[in-house]
N, C-alpha and C positions, 0 to 999 in steps of 0.2 A: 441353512442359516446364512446370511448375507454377510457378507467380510465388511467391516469396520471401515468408514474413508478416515480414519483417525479422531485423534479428542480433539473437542472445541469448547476453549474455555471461556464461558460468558460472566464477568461480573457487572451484576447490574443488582440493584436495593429497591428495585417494587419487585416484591415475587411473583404479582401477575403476570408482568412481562417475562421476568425468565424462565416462569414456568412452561409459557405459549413457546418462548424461542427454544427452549430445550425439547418440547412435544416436537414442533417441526423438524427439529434439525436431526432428533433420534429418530422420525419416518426416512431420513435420508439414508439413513446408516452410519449418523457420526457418534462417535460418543459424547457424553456430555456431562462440564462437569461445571457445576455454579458458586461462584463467591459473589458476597453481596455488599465488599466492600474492599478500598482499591489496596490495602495493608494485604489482606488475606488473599486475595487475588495475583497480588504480586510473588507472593512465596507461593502459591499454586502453581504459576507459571513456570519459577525455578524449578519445581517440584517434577511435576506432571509432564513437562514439555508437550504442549499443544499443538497440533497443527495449526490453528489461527484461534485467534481471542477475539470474543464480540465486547468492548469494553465502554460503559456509561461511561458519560463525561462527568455528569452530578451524584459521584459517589461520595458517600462522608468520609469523614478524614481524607483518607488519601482520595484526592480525585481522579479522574481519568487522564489529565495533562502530565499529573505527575508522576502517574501510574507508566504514562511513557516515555516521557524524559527518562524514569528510570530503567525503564527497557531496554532501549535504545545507548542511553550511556554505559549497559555493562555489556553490552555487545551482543546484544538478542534481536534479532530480525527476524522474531516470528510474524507474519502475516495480521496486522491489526486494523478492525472495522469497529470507528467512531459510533456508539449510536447519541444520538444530540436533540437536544429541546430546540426551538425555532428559535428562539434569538439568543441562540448561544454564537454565532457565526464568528466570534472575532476566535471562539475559544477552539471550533472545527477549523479555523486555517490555520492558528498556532499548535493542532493538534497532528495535522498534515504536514508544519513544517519541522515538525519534532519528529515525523518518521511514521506516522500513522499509512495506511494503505489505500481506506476508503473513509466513508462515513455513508450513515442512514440519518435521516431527520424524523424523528415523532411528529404524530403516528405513520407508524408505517404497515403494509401488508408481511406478515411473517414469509411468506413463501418469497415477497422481494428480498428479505434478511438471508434466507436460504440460497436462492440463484447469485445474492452479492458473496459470501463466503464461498459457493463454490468459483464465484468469477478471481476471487483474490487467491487461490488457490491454484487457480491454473494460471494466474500472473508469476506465482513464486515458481512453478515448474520452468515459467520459462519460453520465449517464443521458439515456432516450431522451427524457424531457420538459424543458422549459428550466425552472428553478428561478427563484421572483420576482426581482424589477431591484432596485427599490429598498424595503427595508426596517427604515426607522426609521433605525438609525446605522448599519447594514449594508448595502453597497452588493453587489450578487449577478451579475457579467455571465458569462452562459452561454455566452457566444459566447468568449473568450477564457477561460474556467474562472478568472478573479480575484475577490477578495472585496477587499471594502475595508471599515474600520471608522471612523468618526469623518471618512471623506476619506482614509486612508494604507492601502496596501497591506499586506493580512494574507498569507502564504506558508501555504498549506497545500500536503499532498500530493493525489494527484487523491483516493483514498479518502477523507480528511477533508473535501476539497470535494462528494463522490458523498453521504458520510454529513449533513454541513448540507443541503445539496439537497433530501435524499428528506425531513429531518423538516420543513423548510421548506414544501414542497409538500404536506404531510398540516398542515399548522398544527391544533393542538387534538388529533392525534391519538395515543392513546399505543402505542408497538410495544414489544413484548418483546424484549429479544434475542434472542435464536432467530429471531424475526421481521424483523430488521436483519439477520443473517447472511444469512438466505433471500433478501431484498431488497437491499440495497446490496453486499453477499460473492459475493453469487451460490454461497452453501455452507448447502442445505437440510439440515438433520438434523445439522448440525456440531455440537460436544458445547463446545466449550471456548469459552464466551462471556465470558472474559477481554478477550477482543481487543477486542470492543463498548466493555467499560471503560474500557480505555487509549487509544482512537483517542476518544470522548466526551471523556476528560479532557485529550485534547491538544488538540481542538478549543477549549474551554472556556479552558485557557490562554493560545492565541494570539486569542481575542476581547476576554475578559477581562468586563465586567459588562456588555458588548454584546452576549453569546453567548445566543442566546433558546432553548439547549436545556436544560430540565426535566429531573430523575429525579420519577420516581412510583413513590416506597415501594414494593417486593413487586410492581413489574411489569416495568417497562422505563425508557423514556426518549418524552419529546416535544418540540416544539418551540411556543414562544407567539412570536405577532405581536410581534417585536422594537415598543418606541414609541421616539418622536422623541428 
């Protein structure tokens, strides 16, 4: 019998769809467990503790925004992938800068739903190099995934800490987006490098003038030797 990669909690209110995401995702070996609306799904989560949640953004009553604001505000970092209607877009970057991980856009291929949860999943493990200790007012411990700024605990999501990490470990070096996707996304050839932007700018707010990552005009982003 195949060892369990852990629960994955899907709330989504058309049963078609959760029925197809839960087929796939229990051929993977994950467990799986479904709410179909964002109240119930919220106490699952407490409940259950999931290794990552697949979460609709058009849930009734409670939606998917608030389903993560509320996540995120009592200090749950479990691992969350937006799934979104096509022109919900304003509601997927407000949903990204509440602490979301990924998102998928309808329709999408079930087996793409399956490769993105195991992609966010080996983001929260962690990259495979330790990122510097101690830098300037930024404190980096790889062994627990914590940042400190000044001495005081900064909260990031595992992404935002995977994204400081890799520019930290290339210090001076500038990457495109595209090239960030490829490398901390683990999504080569991904077209909507939005995401880069919004996970950069959320990083940047919760450091504040301690944040040593750079834009460079007309390419990407890097990161400078934080100083004292």
């Amino acid at each position: 019998m195949t060892e369990s990669r852990g629960l994955v909690l899907i709330v989504e209110d058309e049963r078609h769809i959760s029925d197809v995401q839960r087929l796939y995702l229990t051929r993977e070996g994950f467990g799986v467990h479904v709410e179909a609306d964002g109240a119930a799904g919220l106490a699952a989560s407490r409940r259950m503790h999931p290794v990552a949640i697949v979460l609709d953004i058009g849930l009734p009553g409670m939606d998917g925004i608030a389903f993560c604001r509320a996540l995120r505000d009592a200090g749950d970092w479990t691992p969350v992938l937006l799934v979104t209607a096509r022109g919900e877009e304003a509601d997927r970057i407000l949903g990204l800068e509440l602490g979301a991980d990924d998102y998928l856009t309808k329709p999408f291929s079930p087996r793409e739903l399956v490769a993105r949860v195991k992609t966010v999943l080996r983001r929260a493990a962690g990259p495979p190099g330790p990122p510097p200790g101690d830098t300037g007012r930024l404190s980096v411990d790889p062994v627990s995934r914590t940042v400190r700024r000044d001495g005081e605990p900064v909260e990031l999501t595992a992404t935002e800490f995977n994204l400081l990490s890799h520019l930290l470990q290339h210090v001076g070096q500038v990457f495109t987006r595209e090239q960030l996707l490829a490398q901390v996304w683990g999504y080569p050839g991904y077209r909507d490098t939005r995401m880069v932007d919004v996970f950069v700018s959320q990083v940047r707010a919760k450091l504040g003038d301690a944040s040593p990552i750079r834009t460079v005009r007309g390419v990407g982003y890097s990161a400078t030797a934080p100083g004292p």
